[in-house]
Each structure stands twice: as structure tokens, then as C-alpha cells.
NUDRENBA-297668 format. One record per residue (C-alpha): x, y, z. Coordinates in steps of 0.5 Angstrom, whole numbers. Layout:
<rs>
X; Y; Z
...
</rs>
This chain:
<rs>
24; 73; -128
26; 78; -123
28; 76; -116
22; 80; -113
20; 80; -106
14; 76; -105
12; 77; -97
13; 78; -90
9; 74; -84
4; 80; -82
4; 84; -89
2; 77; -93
-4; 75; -88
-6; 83; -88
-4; 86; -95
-2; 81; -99
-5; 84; -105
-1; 90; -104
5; 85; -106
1; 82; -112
6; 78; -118
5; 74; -123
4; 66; -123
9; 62; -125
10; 54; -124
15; 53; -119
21; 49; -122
25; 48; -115
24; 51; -108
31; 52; -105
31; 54; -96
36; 59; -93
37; 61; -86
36; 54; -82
41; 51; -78
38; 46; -73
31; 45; -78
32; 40; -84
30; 42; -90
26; 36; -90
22; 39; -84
21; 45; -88
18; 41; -94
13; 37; -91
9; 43; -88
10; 47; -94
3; 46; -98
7; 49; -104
10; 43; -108
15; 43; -115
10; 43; -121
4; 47; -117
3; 54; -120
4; 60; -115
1; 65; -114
-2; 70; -108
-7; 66; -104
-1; 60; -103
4; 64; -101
0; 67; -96
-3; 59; -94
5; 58; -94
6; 64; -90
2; 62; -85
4; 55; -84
11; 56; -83
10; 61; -78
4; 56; -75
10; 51; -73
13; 55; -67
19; 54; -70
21; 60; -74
21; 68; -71
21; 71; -80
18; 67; -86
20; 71; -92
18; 68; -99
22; 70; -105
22; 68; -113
28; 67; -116
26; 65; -124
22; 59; -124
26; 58; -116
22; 59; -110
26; 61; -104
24; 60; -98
28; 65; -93
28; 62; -84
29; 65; -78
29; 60; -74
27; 61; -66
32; 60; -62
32; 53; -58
34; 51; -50
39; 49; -49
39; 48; -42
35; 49; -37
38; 51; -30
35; 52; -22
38; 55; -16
37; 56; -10
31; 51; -9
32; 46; -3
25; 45; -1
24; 41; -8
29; 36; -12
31; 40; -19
28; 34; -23
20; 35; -19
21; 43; -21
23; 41; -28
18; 35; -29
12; 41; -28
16; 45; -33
16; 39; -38
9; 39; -36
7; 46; -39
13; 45; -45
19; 48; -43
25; 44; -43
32; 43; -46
31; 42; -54
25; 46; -54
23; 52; -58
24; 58; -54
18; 62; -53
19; 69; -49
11; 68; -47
12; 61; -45
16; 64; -38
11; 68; -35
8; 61; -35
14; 57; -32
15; 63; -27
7; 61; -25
8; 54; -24
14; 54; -20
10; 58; -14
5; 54; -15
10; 49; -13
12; 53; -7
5; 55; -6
3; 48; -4
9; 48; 2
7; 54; 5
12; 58; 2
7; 64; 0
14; 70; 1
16; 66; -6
21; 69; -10
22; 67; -18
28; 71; -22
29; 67; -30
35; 69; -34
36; 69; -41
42; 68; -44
44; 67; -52
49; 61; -53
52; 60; -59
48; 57; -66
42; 60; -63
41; 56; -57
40; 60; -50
41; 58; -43
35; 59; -38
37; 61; -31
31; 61; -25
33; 63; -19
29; 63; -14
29; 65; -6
24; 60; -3
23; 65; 3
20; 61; 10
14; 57; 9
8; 60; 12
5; 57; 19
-2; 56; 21
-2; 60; 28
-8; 60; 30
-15; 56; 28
-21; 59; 31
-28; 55; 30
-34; 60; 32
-41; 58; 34
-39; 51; 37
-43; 51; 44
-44; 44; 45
-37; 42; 44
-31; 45; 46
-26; 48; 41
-20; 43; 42
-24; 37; 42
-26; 39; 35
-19; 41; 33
-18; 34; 35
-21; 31; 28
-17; 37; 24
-11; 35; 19
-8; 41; 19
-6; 44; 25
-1; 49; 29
7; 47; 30
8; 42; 33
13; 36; 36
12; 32; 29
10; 37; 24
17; 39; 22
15; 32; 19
7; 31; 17
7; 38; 14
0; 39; 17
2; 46; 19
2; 49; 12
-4; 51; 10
-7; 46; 4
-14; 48; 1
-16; 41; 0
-14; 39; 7
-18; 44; 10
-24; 42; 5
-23; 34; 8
-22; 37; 16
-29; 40; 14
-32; 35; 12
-30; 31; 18
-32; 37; 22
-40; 36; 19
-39; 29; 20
-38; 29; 28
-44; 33; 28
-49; 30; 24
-46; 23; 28
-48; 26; 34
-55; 28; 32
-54; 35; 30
-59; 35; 23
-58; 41; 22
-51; 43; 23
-47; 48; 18
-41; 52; 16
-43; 58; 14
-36; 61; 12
-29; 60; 13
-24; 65; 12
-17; 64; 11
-12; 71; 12
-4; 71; 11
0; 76; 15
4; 82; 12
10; 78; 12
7; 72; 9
9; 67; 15
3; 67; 19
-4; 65; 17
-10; 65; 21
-16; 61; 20
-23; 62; 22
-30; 58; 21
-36; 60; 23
-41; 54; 24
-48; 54; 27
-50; 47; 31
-57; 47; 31
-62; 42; 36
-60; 36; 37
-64; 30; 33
-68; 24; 35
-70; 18; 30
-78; 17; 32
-78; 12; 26
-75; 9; 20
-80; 5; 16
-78; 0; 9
-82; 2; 3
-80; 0; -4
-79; -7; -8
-76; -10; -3
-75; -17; -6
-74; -20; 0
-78; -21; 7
-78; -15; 11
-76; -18; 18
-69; -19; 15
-68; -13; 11
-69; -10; 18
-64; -13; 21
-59; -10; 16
-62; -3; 19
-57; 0; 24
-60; 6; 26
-67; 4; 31
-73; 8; 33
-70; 12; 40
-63; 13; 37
-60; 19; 37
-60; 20; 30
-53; 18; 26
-51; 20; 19
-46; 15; 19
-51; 9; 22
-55; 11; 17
-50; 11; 11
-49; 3; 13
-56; 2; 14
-57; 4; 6
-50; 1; 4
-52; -6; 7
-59; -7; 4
-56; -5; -3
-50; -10; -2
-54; -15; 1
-60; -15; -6
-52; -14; -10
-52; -22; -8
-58; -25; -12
-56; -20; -18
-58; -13; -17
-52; -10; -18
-55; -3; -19
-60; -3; -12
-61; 3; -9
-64; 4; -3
-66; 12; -1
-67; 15; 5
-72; 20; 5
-73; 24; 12
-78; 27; 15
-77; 33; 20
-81; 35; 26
-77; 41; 28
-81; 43; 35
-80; 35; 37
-74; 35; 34
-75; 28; 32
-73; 26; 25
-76; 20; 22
-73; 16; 15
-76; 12; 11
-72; 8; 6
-75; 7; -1
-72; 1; -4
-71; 0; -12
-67; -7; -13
-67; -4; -20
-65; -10; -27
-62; -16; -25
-56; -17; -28
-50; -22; -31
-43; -21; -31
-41; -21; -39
-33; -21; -38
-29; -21; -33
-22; -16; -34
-16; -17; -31
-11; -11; -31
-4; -10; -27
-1; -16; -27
5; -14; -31
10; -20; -27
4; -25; -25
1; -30; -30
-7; -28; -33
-9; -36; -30
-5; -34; -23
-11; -28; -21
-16; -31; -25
-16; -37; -21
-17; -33; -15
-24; -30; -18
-30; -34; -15
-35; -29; -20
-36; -32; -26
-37; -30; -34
-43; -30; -36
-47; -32; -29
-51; -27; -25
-48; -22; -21
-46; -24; -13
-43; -17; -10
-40; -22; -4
-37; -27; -8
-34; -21; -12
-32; -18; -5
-29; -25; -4
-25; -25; -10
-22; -19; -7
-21; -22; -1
-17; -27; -4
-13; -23; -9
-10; -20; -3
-9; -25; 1
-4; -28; -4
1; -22; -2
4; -22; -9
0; -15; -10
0; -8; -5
-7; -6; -7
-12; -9; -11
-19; -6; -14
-25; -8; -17
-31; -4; -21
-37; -7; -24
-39; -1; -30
-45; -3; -34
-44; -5; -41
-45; 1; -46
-52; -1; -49
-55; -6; -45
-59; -5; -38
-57; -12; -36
-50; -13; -36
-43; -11; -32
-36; -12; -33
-32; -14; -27
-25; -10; -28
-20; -12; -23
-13; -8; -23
-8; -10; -19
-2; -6; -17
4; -11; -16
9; -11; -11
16; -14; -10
14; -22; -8
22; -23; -8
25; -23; -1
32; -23; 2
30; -25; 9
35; -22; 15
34; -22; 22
39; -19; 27
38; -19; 34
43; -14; 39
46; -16; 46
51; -14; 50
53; -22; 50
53; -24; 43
53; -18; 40
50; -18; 34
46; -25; 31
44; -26; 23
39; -31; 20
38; -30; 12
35; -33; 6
32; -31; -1
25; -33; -3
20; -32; -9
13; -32; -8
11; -32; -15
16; -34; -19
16; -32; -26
9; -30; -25
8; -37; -24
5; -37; -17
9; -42; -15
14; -41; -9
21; -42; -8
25; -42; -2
32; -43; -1
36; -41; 5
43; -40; 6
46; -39; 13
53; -39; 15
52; -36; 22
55; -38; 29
49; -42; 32
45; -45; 25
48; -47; 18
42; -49; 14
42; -50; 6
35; -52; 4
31; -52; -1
22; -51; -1
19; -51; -7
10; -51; -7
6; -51; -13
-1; -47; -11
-5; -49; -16
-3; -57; -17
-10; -59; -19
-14; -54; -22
-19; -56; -15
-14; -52; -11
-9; -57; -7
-2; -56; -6
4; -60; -7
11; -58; -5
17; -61; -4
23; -60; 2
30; -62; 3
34; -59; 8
41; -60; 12
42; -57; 19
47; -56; 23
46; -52; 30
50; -49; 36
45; -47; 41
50; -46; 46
52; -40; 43
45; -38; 45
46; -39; 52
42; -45; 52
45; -52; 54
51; -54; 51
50; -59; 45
50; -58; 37
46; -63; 31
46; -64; 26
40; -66; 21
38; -68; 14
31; -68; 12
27; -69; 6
19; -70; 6
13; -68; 1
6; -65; 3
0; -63; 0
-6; -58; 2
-13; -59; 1
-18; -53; 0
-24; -55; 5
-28; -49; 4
-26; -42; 2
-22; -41; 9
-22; -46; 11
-15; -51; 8
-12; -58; 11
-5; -60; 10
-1; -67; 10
6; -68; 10
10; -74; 11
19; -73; 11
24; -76; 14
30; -73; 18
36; -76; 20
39; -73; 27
46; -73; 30
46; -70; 36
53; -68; 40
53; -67; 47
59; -65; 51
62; -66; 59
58; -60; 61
52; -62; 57
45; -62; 62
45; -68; 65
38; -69; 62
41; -68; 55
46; -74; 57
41; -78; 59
37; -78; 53
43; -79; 49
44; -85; 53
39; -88; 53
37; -87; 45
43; -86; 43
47; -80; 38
44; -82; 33
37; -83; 30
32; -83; 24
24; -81; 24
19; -81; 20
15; -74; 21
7; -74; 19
4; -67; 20
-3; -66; 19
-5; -58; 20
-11; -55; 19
-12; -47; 17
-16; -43; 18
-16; -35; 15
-21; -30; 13
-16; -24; 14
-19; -17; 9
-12; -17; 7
-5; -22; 9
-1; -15; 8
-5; -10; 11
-10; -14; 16
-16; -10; 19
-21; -14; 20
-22; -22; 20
-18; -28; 24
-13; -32; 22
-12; -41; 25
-7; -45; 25
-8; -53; 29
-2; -57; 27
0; -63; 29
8; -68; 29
8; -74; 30
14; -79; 29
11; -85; 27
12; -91; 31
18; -97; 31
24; -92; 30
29; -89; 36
24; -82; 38
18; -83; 38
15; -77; 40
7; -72; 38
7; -65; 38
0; -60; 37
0; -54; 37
-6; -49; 36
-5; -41; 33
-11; -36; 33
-10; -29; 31
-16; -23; 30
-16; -17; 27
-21; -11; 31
-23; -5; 26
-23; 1; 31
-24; 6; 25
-21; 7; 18
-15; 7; 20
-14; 4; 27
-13; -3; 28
-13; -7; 34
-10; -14; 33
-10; -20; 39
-7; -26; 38
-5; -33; 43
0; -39; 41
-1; -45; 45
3; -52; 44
5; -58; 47
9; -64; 46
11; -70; 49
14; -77; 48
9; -84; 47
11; -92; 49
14; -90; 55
19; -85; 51
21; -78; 52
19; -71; 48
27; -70; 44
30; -65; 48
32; -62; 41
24; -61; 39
23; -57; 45
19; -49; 45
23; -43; 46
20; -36; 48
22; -30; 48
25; -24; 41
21; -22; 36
16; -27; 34
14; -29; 41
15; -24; 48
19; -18; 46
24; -14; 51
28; -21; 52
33; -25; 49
31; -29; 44
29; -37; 47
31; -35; 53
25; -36; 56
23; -42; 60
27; -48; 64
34; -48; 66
39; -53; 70
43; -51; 75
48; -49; 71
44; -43; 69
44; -46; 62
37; -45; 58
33; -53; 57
27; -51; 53
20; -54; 54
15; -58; 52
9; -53; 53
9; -46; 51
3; -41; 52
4; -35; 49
0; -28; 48
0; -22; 45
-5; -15; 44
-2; -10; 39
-7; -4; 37
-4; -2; 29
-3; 6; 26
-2; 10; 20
6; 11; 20
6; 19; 21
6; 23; 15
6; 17; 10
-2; 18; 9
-5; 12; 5
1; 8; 3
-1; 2; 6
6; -1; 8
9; 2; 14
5; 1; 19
6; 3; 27
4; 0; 33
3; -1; 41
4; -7; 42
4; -12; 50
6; -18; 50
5; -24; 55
8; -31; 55
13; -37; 57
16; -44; 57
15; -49; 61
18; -56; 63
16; -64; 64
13; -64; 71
13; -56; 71
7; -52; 74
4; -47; 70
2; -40; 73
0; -34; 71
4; -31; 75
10; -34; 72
8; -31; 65
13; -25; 63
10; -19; 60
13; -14; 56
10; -7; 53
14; -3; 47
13; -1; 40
14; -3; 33
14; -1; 26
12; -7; 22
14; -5; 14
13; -9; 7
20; -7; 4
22; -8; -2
27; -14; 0
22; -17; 4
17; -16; 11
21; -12; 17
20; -11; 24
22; -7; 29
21; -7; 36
22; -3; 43
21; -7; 48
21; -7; 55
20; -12; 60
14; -11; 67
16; -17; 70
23; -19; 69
27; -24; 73
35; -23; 75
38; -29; 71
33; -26; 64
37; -23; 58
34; -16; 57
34; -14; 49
30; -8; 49
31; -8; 41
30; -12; 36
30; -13; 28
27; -18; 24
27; -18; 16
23; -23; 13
16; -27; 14
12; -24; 19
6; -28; 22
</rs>
């Protein structure tokens, strides 16, 4: 048979019965013109295969699916004999992809949203896919107020038809908001209602936050706060009746303008209770926050209806709903609301479904859950589930949802999704002063070891003024009840003189065991019982009460140490704590018929204060005293300290407290110590929940045997700080400065911290 050219891509599909041959049965099929394309490739997309008989309507179909690849630019068909031949031209491929000129996006982000629309290195080139790359470049910039963006794209031909693509782009300055204006407003003035915007004009920080550049959704956000600070303050009837936006000539100034009507001022006359309210009345009342009298609130609304759905989600009802509908009375301007209830089904929960927990064993979240499989819906025990989940501090956020199951009208499913975050810490702390110069501490601990739950602490320290090798080991979940059991073993030599306190050094080996038992939800009592081994070495210029206790009870003693500690914590969250408090009562006695026979109690209280959303308010206070009993002394090692980064900031590290003549430091036997902190969002990080900065006033000190306590003697401090859950383990860092300082104390305006936070 002749070699007859059969067709062409437009020519097959439009005219192909222009090039009508006859039949035949194709023996072979032979591919020419591919360089990069494996034959193999070409084949599997061929619906001609050897043994089918050729003809028109097939080599169209052919045609068609080639080109249909993307991957060539001609398909021609041709037979040879009983051969058909198959002649590519192959679209060339990228073979790199080059950015220059960008400085306000890393290359890898700019080339990640061109992977997202499917240009990238070792793909088929496609002349229309630029014009789509060059749109989502500027669409990059354009989120960062670069509106004067400029985007140029080269191409160049490389060998075994490859091509280069070249952007070259000319960022121009980001656009500015010069100007917000708020048209309308008559009972607040301008600048108070600003004041909720995200966005705003240049400012001191906004080279950082970036709230200078125009964002669509942060504007569509600042106007829903702007609704809500009216409709909270009565304003029923407020609106924003139009934004508009506009951009100078130049594309670096933009100009924002919102026309807003008030409206009157509103009352509430009356919120009545209508419904299947399961429930009596007089409670359901007492959930409701917005009274007869009020001036009318969205927000007090908004919880009043939220409160009585999640107190009827507590016997089962998990799809209650509680309406409010209001009525408008325009010449009193006076609103009155009833709020229909409808409890709707009462469900059960089918399975509960744990999902993040890559590291963490399935056992270690479930065994935190109070919600059972299979038992009635309770919204509260769910929400204590969440509660406990983080406070475990192995996750950085938790989720829960309850969806209903597909089919039924009775039935949820409980799905937690957990984000874990490193448990593992490498624990330094380091202090700064122009006498000791710089003071390091350190360890590495695991809190969830192996996914396991289990914590393992091993501490390592060389420094100047403690060396300690120690090892903690605690089991959770020793019985499937809850309590605890953990091991200690530890050895450590201490050189206190090098802190400025009086001058001797021990050293102590220990060991002991403890367990805690789960009283309530909250609540957890400890027991522990050890035995320490303390050598104490004392020298000429030691404090003579140092070396009068040496005297009398000799350098070395043995103790055996019982510890009884109560707990108390129902914090929302121990890594990001807003609301709820934290107690710890604890108890060291040494048990009678050794050297040292001593008692110390010691109580801690922290509370968190929701001010809004976002603004925290945390107040806290630390009190313990120790002494000995049957006639004998509190040992001088066991004394408190005050002062550094745990207890008053802006003052040497235990520094605080009594001194000898000498000016040497003694420590006391009762501490009192207190502290204010009001916590914020760091600037510029929006929700991330890890960084968090804070104001803080700090109160406390020391006090000796015979010593009387004033208040007077308190030393205070103020400052701030940035508290922040790294990757290596919690840090703290603080500024502080002292209102009250007296000359003999060590100022230390800064101090750090990496590692356990209380």
C-alpha cells in the first residue's frame, strides 16, 4: 500500500472525510518525533492498537486523544504498508523556572502559587498558562498593598526542547492607608471608633503588623466590629450603608471612606420564655443576661441564647435551639424579645473519633475523654474533655465537633482533632548581672514519651553554683482509675556562695517514690515518701548561724521526707490559660527519730481573668513557712529565697530576704509573694496562641526566725514580658524594674527563662 498522509489535528477533526483511505488491519504502529515522551506513553493513550482494522472515524479518535494530553503541539498519522505511523511534535517542557526582583516574597512561596495553578519545572509549557502566572504573581503582591506592581515573563528556548521561564518583577512601594473617614457617626466620635479597626493608618508598629495595607477581609472584619460596638450599646437600627475604597493615581495612597446610619438608642421592656422548655422556668431565667430596663445588647443577647442551648446540651439535646424574636416599638424606642426554645431530639453519642494524634497513643487522648460511646449527649462533660485535653500540654490546640450522623435523628459523633506540638524540652535558664555575668541551668525532659504519656525528666547541670544529675520518671495513668506513680533519684552539689548568699556548699543524694490520686475532676492529692543523704560543708567566714547548726547537729545527716500536696486546677487550657484558677497546698515533713527534724507548708493560688477574647488578667500569690519541731531548727539549706524570674522580677535571683552583717544572704523560713500580670496577643502574630506578651507587677519577700512582717518591707517591681511555648521548651523573658529598692539589693533589670513555666 502506498505511504498516504492520513490527517492533521484540525484537518481530521473538520475534514477528515476530505482524506478518506481505504481500511486496513494495522500490523504495527511505529512512533517518530518524541524525545522526552516514552513510546510506551504514547501507546497507552492510543485507542488504535495492532490487530484493529483502521479506518477514518479511528484516526480522528487518535487525533484527538494525543493532542487531548497537552503534551504534544502536531499529531499526524501516516501508513506505511500494514505500519501506522504516528509522527509528534512534542510541546516543549520547563525546565526552570527563575524569579528576580522579588524582596517582599520568598521565591519558594511565589513559586508554590504557581504550582498551584500548574506551572512548574518539568511540566509541559503552555503559552496560555503565563498570562495565568503573570495574574497570580499580582495577586500575591496585591495582598501586601503592592498595587504599582509590575510583572515582565521571559522565555527562552533551551536545548532538547526545553525552555527557560524568566519573571521579572518590579514590587514598586506598597500602598498605604492615608486616610479612614467614618461618615454619620453623631453619638461617637471618630477616633473612638477607629480605635476597634485592624486596619489603620502608619504607625509606630505597622512596618511590623502590616495593618497599614488595605485587606478586603480585614476591612469586611473592622466593620462587623463596628456593628457590634453599636448594636452593644443599644443602637438597634445601625447600618453601614456604603464603603467605598479609592487609590491614588500613583497607586501609593488609598483612602477609605464608610457612611454609617445610627439610628435611636434602644431599651429592652421585656424578654419573655416561650417554647418546650423542658426545664423550670425560674432557672432558665437565671441563664438569661439581658433584664427588663437594660439598654438593649447584641452581645448579652447572643450569650443568653447560647447559655440556655448548652445548658439543655447537658441532659442530651444537642441540637437545642433557642430563637429570639423581638419586637420593635419605634416611638418608645423600647424592644421587647421573646426567645422560643425548641430542645429538638434527645440524642446519644454513636463514636467518639480521635484524629491528629500522629505521636500520641490512641489510649493517651481517650482516657482524658469523659464523654461516653454509646451514653446520652452532655455538652459540659464534652467541654471538660476539651478542658483536659489541654491541659495535658502535649497538644497547641484542640478541636471538638459533634455532626449528626447521616441517616439518623438521634444520633452524634464526637470527632476531636488535636494539633500536637513538641512535648520535648531542652530546659535553660540564664540570668545576666554585672557581678556573676551570665548564670546557666539546664535539662531535657519529655513529656509524653514515645506517644505514651509517660514523663521523663533528666537533668544534667555542670554550672558554677548547682551540679545536679537526676532522673524523674511518672506514669499518668498507673491504674486505669487515674492515679499516678513516679520515681526520683538525684544527686547535688550546691555552691550558694556564688549567688552571694552565705558561704557553704552540700552536697545530697536522694531517692524516693510518689503517687497522686485523682479526688475530683480538678481536684488531685499526691503522696511521696524519699530519702536524702545531705553533707553540708561550711567555712571560717560561713554565717555563724550556719555554724552553729553544724555544731549542733552535725555535717552530716540522713532524713526520711514525706510529702502530702493537694491540687487543684481547672485552668480552660495550661498552655494558653484565659479563664479559670490553678492551687497547690503542699506539705514536707521529716519524719521524727533522725538529725533534722523539720516541717514546711506551702500554699499557691493562681486565677485567670477573661477581659475580652483576647485579654487576659492573671493574679497570683505564693505563701510558705517552714520550721523545725522537738526543739529543733528548720535546716538553713531548706530556707526560701525570693527575688528573679519566678518570684519578683527586676532583682537578683534569691537575693531577697535576710542578711548577716557581713552582707551575706541567709534566706528565710516564710516567703509571701504576689504577683498582677495582664496578658496580650503578641503584635502581628494574629491567632497563634504561643507568644504571648504581658505587663506584669510583682510584690514579695523573705523573712527570718523572729523577723517581723510588714508590708512595707514588701519589694515591688513592674515591667513586661514575653512568655513563649518554643519548640525547645517554654521561655520567659522579662524587663523589670524595681519601685522600692533598697541599697544593699542586686538590681537585674533583665532576666531569661527556658523551661517550666508555673
Amino acid at each position: 500500500m502506498k505511504c498516504k498522509t492520513m490527517a492533521g489535528l484540525v484537518l481530521a477533526l473538520f475534514f477528515s472525510e476530505a482524506h478518506a483511505f481505504d481500511p486496513f488491519v494495522v500490523k504495527d504502529i511505529r512512533i517518530e518525533g518524541i524525545q522526552r515522551t516514552e513510546a510506551g506513553t504514547v501507546f497507552s493513550y492510543m485507542p488504535v492498537k495492532v490487530g484493529d482494522i483502521m479506518t477514518d472515524d479511528k484516526a480522528t479518535a487518535a487525533v484527538k486523544a494525543l493532542y487531548g494530553t497537552g503534551f504534544f503541539k502536531d499529531v499526524r498519522l501516516q501508513a506505511d504498508k500494514d505500519v501506522l505511523v504516528v509522527i509528534i511534535e512534542e510541546r516543549p517542557a520547563i525546565a526552570q523556572i527563575d524569579i528576580v526582583g522579588n524582596r517582599e516574597f520568598e521565591t519558594d512561596v511565589l513559586k508554590k502559587g504557581l504550582r498551584e495553578i500548574g506551572l512548574a519545572e518539568g511540566r509541559i509549557y503552555d503559552r496560555a498558562m503565563l498570562d495565568k502566572s503573570d495574574q497570580e504573581l499580582k495577586r500575591q503582591y496585591l495582598t501586601r498593598g503592592h498595587y504599582a506592581v509590575v510583572v515582565t515573563t521571559t522565555v527562552t528556548p533551551l536545548d532538547r526542547n526545553r525552555v527557560a521561564v524568566t519573571f521579572n518583577i518590579v514590587e514598586g512601594d506598597s500602598a498605604k492607608i492615608r486616610q479612614i473617614n467614618i461618615i454619620g457617626n453623631k453619638v461617637f466620635k471618630e477616633k473612638e471608633l477607629l480605635e476597634q479597626f485592624e486596619l489603620r493608618t502608619p504607625g509606630l508598629l505597622t512596618w511590623y503588623t502590616k495593618n497599614d495595607q488595605y485587606s478586603k477581609q480585614k476591612l469586611s472584619a473592622d466593620l462587623e466590629k463596628l456593628r457590634s460596638y453599636y448594636l452593644n450599646r443599644g443602637y438597634l437600627e445601625f447600618n453601614v450603608d456604603s464603603t467605598q475604597v479609592s487609590i491614588t493615581p500613583d497607586k501609593q495612597d488609598i483612602y477609605i471612606t464608610i457612611n454609617v446610619s445610627e439610628g435611636d438608642k434602644f431599651t429592652v421592656s421585656d424578654v419573655k420564655l416561650a417554647g418546650q422548655m423542658l426545664l423550670p422556668e425560674a432557672d432558665l431565667r437565671k441563664l438569661v443576661k439581658l433584664k427588663a430596663g437594660d439598654v438593649f445588647s447584641r452581645e448579652k443577647l447572643t450569650d443568653s441564647t447560647k447559655a440556655i442551648g448548652d445548658r439543655l446540651g447537658n441532659d442530651g439535646y444537642a441540637f437545642a435551639n433557642a430563637n429570639a424574636s423581638p419586637e420593635i416599638d419605634k416611638q418608645k424606642r423600647q424592644v421587647a424579645f421573646t426567645i422560643y426554645i425548641d430542645p429538638g431530639r434527645k440524642v446519644y453519642v454513636r463514636r467518639i473519633n480521635i484524629s491528629g494524634n500522629a505521636r500520641s497513643r490512641d489510649e493517651v487522648v481517650r482516657r482524658q475523654v469523659r464523654q461516653m460511646e454509646g451514653g446520652w449527649y452532655d455538652a459540659a462533660k464534652i467541654q471538660l474533655s476539651k478542658q483536659r485535653l489541654d491541659r495535658l500540654q502535649y497538644f497547641s490546640d484542640v478541636g471538638v465537633e459533634t455532626p449528626a450522623v447521616p441517616g439518623t435523628s438521634d444520633q452524634v459523633d464526637v470527632n476531636f482533632t488535636v494539633t500536637e506540638r513538641p512535648t520535648g524540652a531542652v530546659t535553660v535558664g540564664a540570668g545576666f548581672s554585672s557581678s556573676e555575668k551570665l548564670v546557666l541551668t539546664g535539662s531535657i525532659s519529655q513529656q509524653n514519651i514515645f506517644g505514651s504519656g509517660n514523663n521523663v525528666v533528666a537533668q544534667l547541670n555542670s554550672g558554677r553554683i548547682n551540679k545536679v544529675a537526676a532522673l524523674s520518671f511518672t506514669d499518668p495513668f498507673w491504674t486505669v482509675d487515674g492515679i499516678s506513680r513516679g520515681f526520683d533519684i538525684y544527686k547535688r552539689n550546691s555552691d550558694p556562695a556564688l549567688l552571694g548568699i552565705g558561704d557553704y556548699r552540700t552536697s545530697t543524694i536522694g531517692g524516693g517514690v510518689r503517687f497522686g490520686v485523682p479526688v475530683t475532676e480538678t481536684d488531685t492529692v499526691n503522696y511521696g515518701l524519699g530519702v536524702e543523704h545531705t553533707a553540708v560543708e561550711t567555712a571560717s567566714d560561713s554565717p555563724q548561724r550556719f555554724l552553729d547548726f553544724v555544731d549542733e547537729f552535725g555535717a552530716n545527716s540522713t532524713a526520711v521526707i514525706g510529702t502530702i500536696t493537694w491540687s487543684r486546677d481547672s485552668r480552660d487550657s495550661a498552655f494558653y490559660p484565659t479563664s479559670g484558677s490553678v492551687q497547690r497546698f503542699a506539705t514536707e515533713i521529716a519524719m521524727p527519730g533522725e538529725k533534722l527534724e523539720y516541717y514546711k507548708l506551702e500554699y499557691q493560688h493562681q486565677k485567670y481573668f477573661p477581659i475580652t477574647k483576647d485579654y487576659t488578667l492573671a493574679l497570683s500569690g505564693d505563701i510558705g513557712y517552714g520550721n523545725g519541731y522537738g526543739g529543733k531548727s528548720l535546716p538553713f539549706f531548706k530556707n526560701y529565697y525570693a527575688g528573679g524570674t519566678n518570684s519578683v522580677r527586676g532583682f537578683e535571683t534569691s537575693t531577697l530576704g535576710p542578711r548577716d552583717t557581713n552582707g551575706d544572704i541567709l534566706g528565710g523560713n516564710f516567703k509571701l509573694l504576689g504577683n498582677a500580670e495582664f496578658y496580650v496577643p503578641m503584635p502581628g502574630l494574629g491567632t497563634d496562641k504561643s507568644v504571648r506578651l504581658s505587663a506584669f507587677f510583682d510584690v514579695g519577700n523573705v523573712y527570718g526566725v523572729g523577723e517581723n512582717f510588714t508590708f512595707g518591707s514588701l519589694r515591688k517591681s513592674v515591667g513586661v514580658g514575653v512568655t513563649w511555648f518554643s519548640p525547645v521548651g517554654p521561655m520567659k523573658i522579662s524587663f523589670g524594674v524595681p519601685l522600692n529598692s533598697q541599697p544593699d539589693d542586686r538590681i537585674q533589670h533583665f532576666q531569661f527563662l527556658l523551661g517550666q513555666i508555673f
